[in-house]
C-alpha positions as CSV (number, residue, x, y, z in Angstrom):
1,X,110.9,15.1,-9.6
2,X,107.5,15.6,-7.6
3,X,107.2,18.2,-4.9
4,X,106.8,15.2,-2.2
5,X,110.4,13.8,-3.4
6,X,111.7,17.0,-3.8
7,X,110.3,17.8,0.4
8,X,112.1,14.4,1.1
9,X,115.4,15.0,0.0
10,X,115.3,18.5,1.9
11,X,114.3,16.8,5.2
12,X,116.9,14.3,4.5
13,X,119.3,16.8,4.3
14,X,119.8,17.6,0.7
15,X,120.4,20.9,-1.1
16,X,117.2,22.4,-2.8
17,X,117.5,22.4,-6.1
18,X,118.8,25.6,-7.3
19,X,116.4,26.3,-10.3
20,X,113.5,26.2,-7.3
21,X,115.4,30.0,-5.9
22,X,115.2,33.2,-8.7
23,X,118.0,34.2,-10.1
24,X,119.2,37.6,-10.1
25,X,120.8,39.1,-12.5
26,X,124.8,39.5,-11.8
27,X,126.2,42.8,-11.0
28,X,128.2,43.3,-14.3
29,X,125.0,42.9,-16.1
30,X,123.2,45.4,-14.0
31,X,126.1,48.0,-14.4
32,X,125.9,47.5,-18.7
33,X,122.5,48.4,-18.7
34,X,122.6,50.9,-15.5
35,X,125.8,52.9,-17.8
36,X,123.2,52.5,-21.0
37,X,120.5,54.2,-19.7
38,X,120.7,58.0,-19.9
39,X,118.1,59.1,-16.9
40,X,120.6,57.3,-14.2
41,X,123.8,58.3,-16.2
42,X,122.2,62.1,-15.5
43,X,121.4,61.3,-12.3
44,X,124.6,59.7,-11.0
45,X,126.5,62.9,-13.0
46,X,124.5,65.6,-11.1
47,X,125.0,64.2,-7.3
48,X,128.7,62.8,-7.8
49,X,129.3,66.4,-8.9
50,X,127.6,68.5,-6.1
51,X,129.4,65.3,-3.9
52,X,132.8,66.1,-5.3
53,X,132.1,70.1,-4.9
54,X,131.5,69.2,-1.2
55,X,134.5,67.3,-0.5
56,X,137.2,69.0,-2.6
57,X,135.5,72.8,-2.8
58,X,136.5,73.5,1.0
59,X,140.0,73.1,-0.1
60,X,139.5,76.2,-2.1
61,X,137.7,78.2,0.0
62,X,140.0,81.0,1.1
63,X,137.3,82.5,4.2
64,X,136.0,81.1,6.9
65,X,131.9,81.1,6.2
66,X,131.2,83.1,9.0
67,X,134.1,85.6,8.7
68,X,133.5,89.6,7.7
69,X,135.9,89.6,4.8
70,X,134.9,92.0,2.4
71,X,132.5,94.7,1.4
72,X,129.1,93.7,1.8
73,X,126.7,92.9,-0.9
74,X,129.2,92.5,-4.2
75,X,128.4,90.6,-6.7
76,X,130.4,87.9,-8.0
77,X,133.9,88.9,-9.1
78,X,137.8,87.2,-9.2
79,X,138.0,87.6,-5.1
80,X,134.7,86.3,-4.0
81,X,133.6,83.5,-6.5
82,X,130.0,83.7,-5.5
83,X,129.7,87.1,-3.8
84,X,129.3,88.6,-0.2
85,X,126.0,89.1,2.0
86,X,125.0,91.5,3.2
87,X,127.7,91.1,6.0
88,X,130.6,91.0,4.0
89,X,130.6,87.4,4.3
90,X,132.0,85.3,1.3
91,X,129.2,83.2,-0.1
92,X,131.3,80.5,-1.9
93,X,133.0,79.6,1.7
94,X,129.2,79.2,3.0
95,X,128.1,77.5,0.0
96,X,131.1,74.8,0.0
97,X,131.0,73.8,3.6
98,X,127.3,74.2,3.6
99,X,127.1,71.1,1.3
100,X,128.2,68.9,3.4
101,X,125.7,68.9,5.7
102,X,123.6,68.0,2.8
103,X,125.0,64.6,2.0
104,X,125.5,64.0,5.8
105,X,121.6,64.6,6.5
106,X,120.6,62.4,3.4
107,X,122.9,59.3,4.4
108,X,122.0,59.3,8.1
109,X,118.3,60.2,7.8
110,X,117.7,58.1,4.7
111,X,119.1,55.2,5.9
112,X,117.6,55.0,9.3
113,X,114.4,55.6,7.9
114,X,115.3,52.4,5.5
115,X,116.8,50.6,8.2
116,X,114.1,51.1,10.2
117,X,111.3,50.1,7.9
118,X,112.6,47.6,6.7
119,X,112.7,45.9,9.9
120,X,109.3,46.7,10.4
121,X,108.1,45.9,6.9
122,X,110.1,42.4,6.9
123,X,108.9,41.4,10.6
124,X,105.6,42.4,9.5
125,X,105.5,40.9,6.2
126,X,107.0,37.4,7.0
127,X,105.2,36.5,10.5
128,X,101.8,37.6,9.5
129,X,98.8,37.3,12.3
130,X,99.0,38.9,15.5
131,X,103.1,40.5,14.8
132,X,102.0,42.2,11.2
133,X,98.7,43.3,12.9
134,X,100.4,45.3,15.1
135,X,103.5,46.7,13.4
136,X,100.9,47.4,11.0
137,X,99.0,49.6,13.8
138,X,102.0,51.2,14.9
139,X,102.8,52.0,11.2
140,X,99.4,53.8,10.8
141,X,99.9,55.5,13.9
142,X,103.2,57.2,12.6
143,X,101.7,57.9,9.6
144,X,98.4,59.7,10.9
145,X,101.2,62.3,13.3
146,X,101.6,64.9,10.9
147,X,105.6,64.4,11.0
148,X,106.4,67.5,10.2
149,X,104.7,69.6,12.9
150,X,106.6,66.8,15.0
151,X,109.9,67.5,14.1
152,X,109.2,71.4,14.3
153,X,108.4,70.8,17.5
154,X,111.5,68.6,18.4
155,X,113.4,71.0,16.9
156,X,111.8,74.3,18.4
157,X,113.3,72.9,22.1
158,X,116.0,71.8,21.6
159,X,118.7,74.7,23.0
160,X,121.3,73.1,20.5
161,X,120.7,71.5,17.5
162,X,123.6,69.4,15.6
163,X,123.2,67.6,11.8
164,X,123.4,64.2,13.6
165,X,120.6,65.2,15.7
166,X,118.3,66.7,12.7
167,X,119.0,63.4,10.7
168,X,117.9,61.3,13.5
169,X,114.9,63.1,14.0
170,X,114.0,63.0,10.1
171,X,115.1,59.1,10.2
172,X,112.8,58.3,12.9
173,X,110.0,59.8,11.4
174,X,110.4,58.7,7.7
175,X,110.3,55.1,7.9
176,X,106.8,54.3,7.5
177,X,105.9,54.6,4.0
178,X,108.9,52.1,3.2
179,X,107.7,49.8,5.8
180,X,104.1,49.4,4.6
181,X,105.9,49.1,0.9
182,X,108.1,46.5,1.8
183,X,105.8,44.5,4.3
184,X,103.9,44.2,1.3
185,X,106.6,42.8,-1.3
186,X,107.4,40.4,1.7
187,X,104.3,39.1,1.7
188,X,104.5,38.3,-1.7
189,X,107.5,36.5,-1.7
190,X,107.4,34.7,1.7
191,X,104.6,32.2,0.1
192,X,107.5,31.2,-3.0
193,X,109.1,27.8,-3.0
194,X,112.5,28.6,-2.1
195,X,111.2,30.3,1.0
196,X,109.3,27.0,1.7
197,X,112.0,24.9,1.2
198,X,114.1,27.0,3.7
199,X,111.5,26.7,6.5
200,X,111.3,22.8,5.8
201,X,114.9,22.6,6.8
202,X,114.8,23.6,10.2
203,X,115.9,27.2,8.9
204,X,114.9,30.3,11.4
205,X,112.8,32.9,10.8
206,X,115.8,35.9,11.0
207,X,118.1,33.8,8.4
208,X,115.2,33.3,6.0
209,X,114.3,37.1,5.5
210,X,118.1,37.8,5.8
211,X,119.4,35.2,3.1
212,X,116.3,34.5,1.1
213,X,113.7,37.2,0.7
214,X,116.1,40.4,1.3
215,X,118.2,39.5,-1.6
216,X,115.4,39.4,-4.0
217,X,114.4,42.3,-2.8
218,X,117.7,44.2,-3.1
219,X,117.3,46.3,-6.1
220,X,113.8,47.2,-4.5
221,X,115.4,48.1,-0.9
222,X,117.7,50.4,-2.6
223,X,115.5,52.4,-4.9
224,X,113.8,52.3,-1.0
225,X,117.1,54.4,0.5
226,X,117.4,57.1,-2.3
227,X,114.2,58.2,-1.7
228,X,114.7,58.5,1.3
229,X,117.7,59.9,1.0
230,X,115.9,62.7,-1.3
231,X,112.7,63.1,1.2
232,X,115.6,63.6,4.6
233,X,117.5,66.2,2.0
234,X,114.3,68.3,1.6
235,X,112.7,67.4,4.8
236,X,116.2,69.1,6.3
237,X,116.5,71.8,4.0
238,X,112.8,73.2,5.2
239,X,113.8,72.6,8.9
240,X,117.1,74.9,8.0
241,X,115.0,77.5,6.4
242,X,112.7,78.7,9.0
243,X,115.4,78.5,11.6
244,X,115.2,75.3,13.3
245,X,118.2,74.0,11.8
246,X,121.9,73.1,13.2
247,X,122.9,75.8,15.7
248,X,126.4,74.7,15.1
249,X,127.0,74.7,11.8
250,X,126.2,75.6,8.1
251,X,123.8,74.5,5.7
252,X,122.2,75.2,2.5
253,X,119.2,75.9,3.7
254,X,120.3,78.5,6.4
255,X,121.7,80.3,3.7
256,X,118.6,80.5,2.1
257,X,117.2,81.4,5.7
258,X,119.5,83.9,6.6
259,X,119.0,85.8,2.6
260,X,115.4,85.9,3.5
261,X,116.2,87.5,6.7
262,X,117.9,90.3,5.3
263,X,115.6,90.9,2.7
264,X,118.3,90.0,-0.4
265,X,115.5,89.4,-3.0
266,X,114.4,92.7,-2.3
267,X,117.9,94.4,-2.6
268,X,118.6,92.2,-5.8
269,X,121.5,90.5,-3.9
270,X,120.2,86.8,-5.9
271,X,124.1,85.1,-5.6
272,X,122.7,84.5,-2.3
273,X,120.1,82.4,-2.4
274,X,119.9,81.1,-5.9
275,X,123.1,79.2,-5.7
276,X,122.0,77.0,-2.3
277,X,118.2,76.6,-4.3
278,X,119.6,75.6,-7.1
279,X,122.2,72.8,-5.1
280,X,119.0,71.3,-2.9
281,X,116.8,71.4,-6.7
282,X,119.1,69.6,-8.4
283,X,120.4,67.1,-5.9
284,X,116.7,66.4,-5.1
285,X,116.0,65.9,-8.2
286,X,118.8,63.9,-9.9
287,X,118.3,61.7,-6.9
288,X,114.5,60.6,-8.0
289,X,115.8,60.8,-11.9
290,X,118.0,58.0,-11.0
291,X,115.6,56.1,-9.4
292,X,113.3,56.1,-12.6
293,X,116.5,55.1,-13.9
294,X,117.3,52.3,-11.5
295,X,113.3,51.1,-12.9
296,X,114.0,50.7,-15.7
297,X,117.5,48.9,-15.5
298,X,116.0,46.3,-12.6
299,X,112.7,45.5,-14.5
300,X,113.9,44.0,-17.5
301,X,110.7,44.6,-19.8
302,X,111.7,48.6,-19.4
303,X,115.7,48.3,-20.2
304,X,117.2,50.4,-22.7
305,X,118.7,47.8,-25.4
């Protein structure tokens, strides 16, 4: 069939044909090879534990994180898993609930700044002219702030500071880097038959991106979120560390903040801090191991057979 018959049926009403549209490979597929390779089976191992620590690990905690329960500075023993501070406080209760703020900051911050670019990046990718020209101005703009003195900034006056508040600030100022990424893949794939096909049938703009080029970019969009998801982890871990952190609650990294504070590398107290280092460390990076994973399993010249 020509391309000019093959136009004329669509505009008569006709369903493209369905060799014209990549396929992509099913999910069952994707989960063999995903289980087969051994960087995402890492990966996947390290968060879903420190994940499963945070949800169940309260549950054993017998102290309230800020309570004066013990002697101060003991080591780790039967009664306090982890240790006290300098306080007397019991580090496992701190180290427990102060996971959660972890996962929390990740999911809301990484996925707003995904949301958010890849509004941007699709607008910008798909209209072209005039629209990309200045998303794509806006998009430098964001990127020239130096974010981070931004969100210390932010952070420095605000009276009360809350996780949801932190992971909007991060999500807000993470986006463009993934909208400049996936402006460009859009580009790409908004000149491909099945896309002009679509816009031959009468089809809009919003429908197009939403059921044409965002599915063939799904595997793409998520690698997308868990770097984000890593980059809001670490981006709220430094926040919490030099004390512009939640006000109301605990986190990792104002454990790590308050161990400084009290000089517990210099009185050898190390069940401290090592234990929250070691959490954000290894979080972070199973989270971009998994990604190299996720690589490897969507690009199928780098599978594992």
């Amino acid at each position: 069939m020509s391309d000019r018959e093959m136009i004329h049926e669509v505009q008569q009403g006709a369903e493209p044909p369905q060799e014209v549209k990549p396929q992509m490979s099913s999910f069952r597929e994707l989960l063999f090879f995903a289980w087969r390779n051994t960087r995402v089976r890492i990966g996947v191992a390290i968060v879903g534990f420190f994940l499963l620590v945070a949800l169940v690990g309260p549950l054993f905690a017998k102290y309230d994180p800020n309570e004066y329960v013990g002697p101060p500075n003991q080591p780790p023993n039967a009664e306090y898993w982890f240790g006290t501070t300098t306080f007397g406080q019991d580090v496992y209760s701190q180290f427990v609930y102060g996971l959660r703020p972890v996962f929390i900051v990740g999911l809301l911050g990484g996925g707003l700044g995904t949301l958010i670019g890849m509004l941007i990046g699709f607008v910008a990718g798909y209209r072209g002219g005039v629209v990309d020209e200045a998303l794509n101005m806006l998009t430098n703009i964001v990127i020239v702030i130096p974010t981070f003195a931004l969100l210390l900034i932010i952070a420095a006056y605000l009276k009360v500071r809350s996780i949801f508040s932190e992971a909007l600030f991060i999500g807000f100022t993470a986006w463009p880097w993934a909208a400049r990424a996936i402006r460009a893949q859009t580009f790409s794939l908004r000149a491909r038959e099945f896309v002009d096909l679509a816009r031959i049938t009468g089809m809009r703009s919003g429908k197009i991106i939403l059921t044409e080029i965002a599915p063939n970019m799904m595997s793409y969009l998520f690698m997308t979120f868990i770097l984000q998801f890593g980059g809001a982890i670490l981006n709220a871990a430094t926040l919490d560390f030099i004390g512009l952190g939640p006000t109301n609650a605990m986190s990792l990294g104002l454990m790590m903040n308050n161990a400084v504070l009290w000089s517990a590398l210099q009185l050898g107290v190390w069940w401290w801090f090592v234990p929250p280092g070691l959490a954000i460390a290894a979080i972070v990076g199973a989270l971009y191991i998994t990604n190299v994973g996720l690589d490897e399993v969507f690009n199928p010249k780098l599978r594992e057979m």
